[in-house]
C-alpha positions in Angstrom: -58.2 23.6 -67.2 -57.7 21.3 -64.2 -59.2 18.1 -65.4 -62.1 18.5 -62.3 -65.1 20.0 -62.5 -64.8 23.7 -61.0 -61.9 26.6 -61.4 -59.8 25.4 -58.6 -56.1 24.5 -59.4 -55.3 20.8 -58.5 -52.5 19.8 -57.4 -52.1 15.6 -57.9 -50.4 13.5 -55.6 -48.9 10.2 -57.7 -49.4 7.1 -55.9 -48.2 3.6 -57.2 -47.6 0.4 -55.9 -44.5 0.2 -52.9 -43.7 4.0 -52.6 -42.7 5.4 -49.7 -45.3 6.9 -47.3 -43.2 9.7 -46.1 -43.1 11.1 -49.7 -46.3 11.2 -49.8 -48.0 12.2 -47.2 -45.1 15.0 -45.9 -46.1 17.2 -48.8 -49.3 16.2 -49.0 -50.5 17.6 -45.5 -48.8 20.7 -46.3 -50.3 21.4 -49.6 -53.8 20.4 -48.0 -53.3 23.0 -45.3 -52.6 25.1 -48.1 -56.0 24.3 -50.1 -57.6 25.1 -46.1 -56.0 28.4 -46.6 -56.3 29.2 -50.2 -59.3 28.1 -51.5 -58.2 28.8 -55.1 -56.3 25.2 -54.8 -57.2 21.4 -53.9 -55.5 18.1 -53.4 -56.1 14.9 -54.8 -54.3 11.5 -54.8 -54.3 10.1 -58.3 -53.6 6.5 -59.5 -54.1 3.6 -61.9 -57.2 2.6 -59.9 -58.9 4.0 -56.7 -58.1 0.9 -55.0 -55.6 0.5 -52.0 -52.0 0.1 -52.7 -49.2 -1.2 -50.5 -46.5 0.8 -49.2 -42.7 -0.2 -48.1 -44.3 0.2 -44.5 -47.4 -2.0 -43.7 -49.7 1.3 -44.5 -51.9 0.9 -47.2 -52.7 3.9 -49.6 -56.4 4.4 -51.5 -56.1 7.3 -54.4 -58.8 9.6 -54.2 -59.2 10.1 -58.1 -57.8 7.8 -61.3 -55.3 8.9 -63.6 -58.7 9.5 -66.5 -60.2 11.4 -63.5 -57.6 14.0 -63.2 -56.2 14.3 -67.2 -54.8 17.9 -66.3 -53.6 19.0 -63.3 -51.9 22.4 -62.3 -49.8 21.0 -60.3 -48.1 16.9 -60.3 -45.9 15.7 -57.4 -44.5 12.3 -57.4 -42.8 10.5 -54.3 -40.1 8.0 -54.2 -39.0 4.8 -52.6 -36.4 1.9 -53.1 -37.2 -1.7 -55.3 -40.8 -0.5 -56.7 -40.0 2.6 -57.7 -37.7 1.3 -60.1 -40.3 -1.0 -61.2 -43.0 1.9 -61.8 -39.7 3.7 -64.2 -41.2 0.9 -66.6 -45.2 1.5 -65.9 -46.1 2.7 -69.4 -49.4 3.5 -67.9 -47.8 6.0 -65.2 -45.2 7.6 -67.3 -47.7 8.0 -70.0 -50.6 10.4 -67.4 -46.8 12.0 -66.3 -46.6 13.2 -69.7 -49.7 14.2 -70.4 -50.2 15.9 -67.3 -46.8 17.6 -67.6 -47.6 19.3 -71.2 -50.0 21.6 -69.6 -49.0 21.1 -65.6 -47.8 24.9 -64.6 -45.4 22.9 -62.1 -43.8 19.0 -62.1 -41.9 18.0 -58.8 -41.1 15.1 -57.3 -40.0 13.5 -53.7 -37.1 11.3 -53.3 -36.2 8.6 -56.5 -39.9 10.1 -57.6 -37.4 12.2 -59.9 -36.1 9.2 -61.6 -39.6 8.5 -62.8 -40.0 11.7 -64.0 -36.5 11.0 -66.2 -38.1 7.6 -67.2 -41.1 10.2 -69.2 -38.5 12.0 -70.5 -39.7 14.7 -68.2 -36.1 15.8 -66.9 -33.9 15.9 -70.3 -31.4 19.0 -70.4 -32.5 20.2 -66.9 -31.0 20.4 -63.1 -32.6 17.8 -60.6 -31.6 15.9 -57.5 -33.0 13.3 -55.7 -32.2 11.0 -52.8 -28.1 11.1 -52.6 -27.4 7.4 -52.6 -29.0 7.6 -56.1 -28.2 11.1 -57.4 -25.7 10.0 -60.0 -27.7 7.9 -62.1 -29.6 11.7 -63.0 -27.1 11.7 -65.7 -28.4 8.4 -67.7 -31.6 10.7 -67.4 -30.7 13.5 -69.0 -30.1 15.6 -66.4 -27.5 16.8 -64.1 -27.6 16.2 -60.7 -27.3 18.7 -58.3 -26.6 17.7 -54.5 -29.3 20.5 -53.3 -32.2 20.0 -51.1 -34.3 20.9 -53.8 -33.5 22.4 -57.2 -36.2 24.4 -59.6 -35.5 24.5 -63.1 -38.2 25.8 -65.4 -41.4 24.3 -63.9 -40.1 21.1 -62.8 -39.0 20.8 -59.0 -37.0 17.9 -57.4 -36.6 17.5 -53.9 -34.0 14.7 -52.0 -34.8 12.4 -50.2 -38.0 11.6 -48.4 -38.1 14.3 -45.7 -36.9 17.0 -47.9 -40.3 16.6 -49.7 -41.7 18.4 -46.7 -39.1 21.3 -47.5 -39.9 21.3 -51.1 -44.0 21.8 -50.1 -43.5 24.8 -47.7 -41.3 26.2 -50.6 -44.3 25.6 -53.0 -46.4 27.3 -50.9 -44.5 29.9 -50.8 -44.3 30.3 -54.0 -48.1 30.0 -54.6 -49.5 32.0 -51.5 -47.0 33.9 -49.9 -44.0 33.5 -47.3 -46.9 34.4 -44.4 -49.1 31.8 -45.5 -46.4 29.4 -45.9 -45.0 30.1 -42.1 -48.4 29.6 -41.0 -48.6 26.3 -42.2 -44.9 25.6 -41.4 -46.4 26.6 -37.4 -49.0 24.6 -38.2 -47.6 21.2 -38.4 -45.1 22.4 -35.8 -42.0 21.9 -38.3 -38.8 22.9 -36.5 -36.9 19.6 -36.9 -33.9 19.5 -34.7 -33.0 15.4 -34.6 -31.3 13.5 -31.4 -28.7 13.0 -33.4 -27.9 16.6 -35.0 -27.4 17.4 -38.2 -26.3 15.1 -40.6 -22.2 15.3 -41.5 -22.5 15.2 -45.2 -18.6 15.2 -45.6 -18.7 11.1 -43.8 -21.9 9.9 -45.5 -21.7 5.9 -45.0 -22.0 5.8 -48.7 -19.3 2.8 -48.5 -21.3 1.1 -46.4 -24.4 1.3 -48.1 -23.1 0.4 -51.8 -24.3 -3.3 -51.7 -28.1 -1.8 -50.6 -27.3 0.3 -53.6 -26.8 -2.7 -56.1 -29.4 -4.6 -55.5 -32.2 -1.8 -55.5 -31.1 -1.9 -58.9 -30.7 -4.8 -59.9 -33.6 -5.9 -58.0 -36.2 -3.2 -59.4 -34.6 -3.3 -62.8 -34.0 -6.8 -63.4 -37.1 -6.9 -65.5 -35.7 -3.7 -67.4 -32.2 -4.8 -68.5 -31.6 -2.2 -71.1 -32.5 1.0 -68.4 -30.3 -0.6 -65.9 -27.4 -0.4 -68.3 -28.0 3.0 -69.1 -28.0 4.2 -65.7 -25.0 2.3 -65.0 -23.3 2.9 -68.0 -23.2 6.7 -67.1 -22.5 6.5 -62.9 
């Protein structure tokens, strides 16, 4: 069942205070070309309330369904960000609908630092994830073992890096769901052939130095009212 009230498989899109649009709404317009396509599928935007959340961008985001609306989806995706989403690893009320949803969800993936939510359910113990590579280490006070991939499948659950990779990680889906020639079309769809100004990115000189103190205080920042996780997470990067 998909918690709705025809046969359609659902796919639910997590939102939650501060998350990062991109994460969102990358995978999201993919998958909803996909429902366009494959009527056997639909997309809804689940959270605590149907009202309008902030973003880290001055976008505002209003759910389409509540967490009771949409008890058992087929599908669960949640996105990422910085500060807040280390604050929602402690929403009770999200992590509890994550594991609901996930003991009868045919697929949990997530965006980004969305993964480390999923570890704060309990969601990624014993298996393979990644997330965004700034905080990729921290997997292992999760339970799991990070894998520097730009997505990695294990069992039903799917993690994808960081933010634009969630867009990688949705044609992959629908792939997997409805074909590779339905997937190209909606890759030819929303045009997605990214070649950046600035090339691709030289993963051997990451300006992981550089970034370290942006590094410490998301954590400390988002976990500060979470003392014990924090230690945990540090304890084993």
């Amino acid at each position: 069942m998909n918690g709705m009230t025809d046969d359609r498989k659902t796919i639910a899109f997590v939102v939650y205070p501060g998350l990062t649009p991109l994460d969102l709404v990358g995978p999201l317009q993919v998958l909803s070309a996909l429902e366009q396509l494959d009527p056997q599928y639909r997309t809804v935007v689940v959270g605590a309330t149907e009202d309008a959340i902030g973003t880290d961008t001055p976008l505002r985001i209003a759910p389409s369904h509540t967490f009771d609306e949409v008890p058992s989806p087929f599908a669960v995706l949640v996105p990422g960000g910085t500060v807040p989403t280390l604050r929602a690893m402690a929403d009770e009320r999200l992590l509890e609908w994550l594991r609901r949803a996930a003991g009868s969800a045919e697929l949990v993936t997530s965006v980004c630092t969305g993964s480390l939510v999923l570890g704060a359910a309990g969601l990624l113990d014993g298996r393979r994830a990644t997330t965004h590579w700034m905080f990729r280490d921290l997997l292992t006070g999760l339970g799991a073992t990070p894998v520097a991939h730009r997505w990695v499948e294990d069992g039903p659950v799917i993690t994808a890096a960081g933010v634009s990779a969630g867009i990688d990680l949705a044609l992959h889906l629908a792939e997997r769901l409805a074909g590779r020639q339905v997937a190209t079309n909606i890759q030819f769809a929303i045009e997605y052939d990214p070649e950046p100004p600035q090339g691709a990115l030289d993963w051997a000189n990451q300006p992981y130095g550089d970034l370290t103190p942006l590094r410490e205080h998301t954590l400390r920042e988002g976990l500060k009212e979470n003392p014990e996780l924090l230690a945990k997470l540090l304890a084993h990067a």
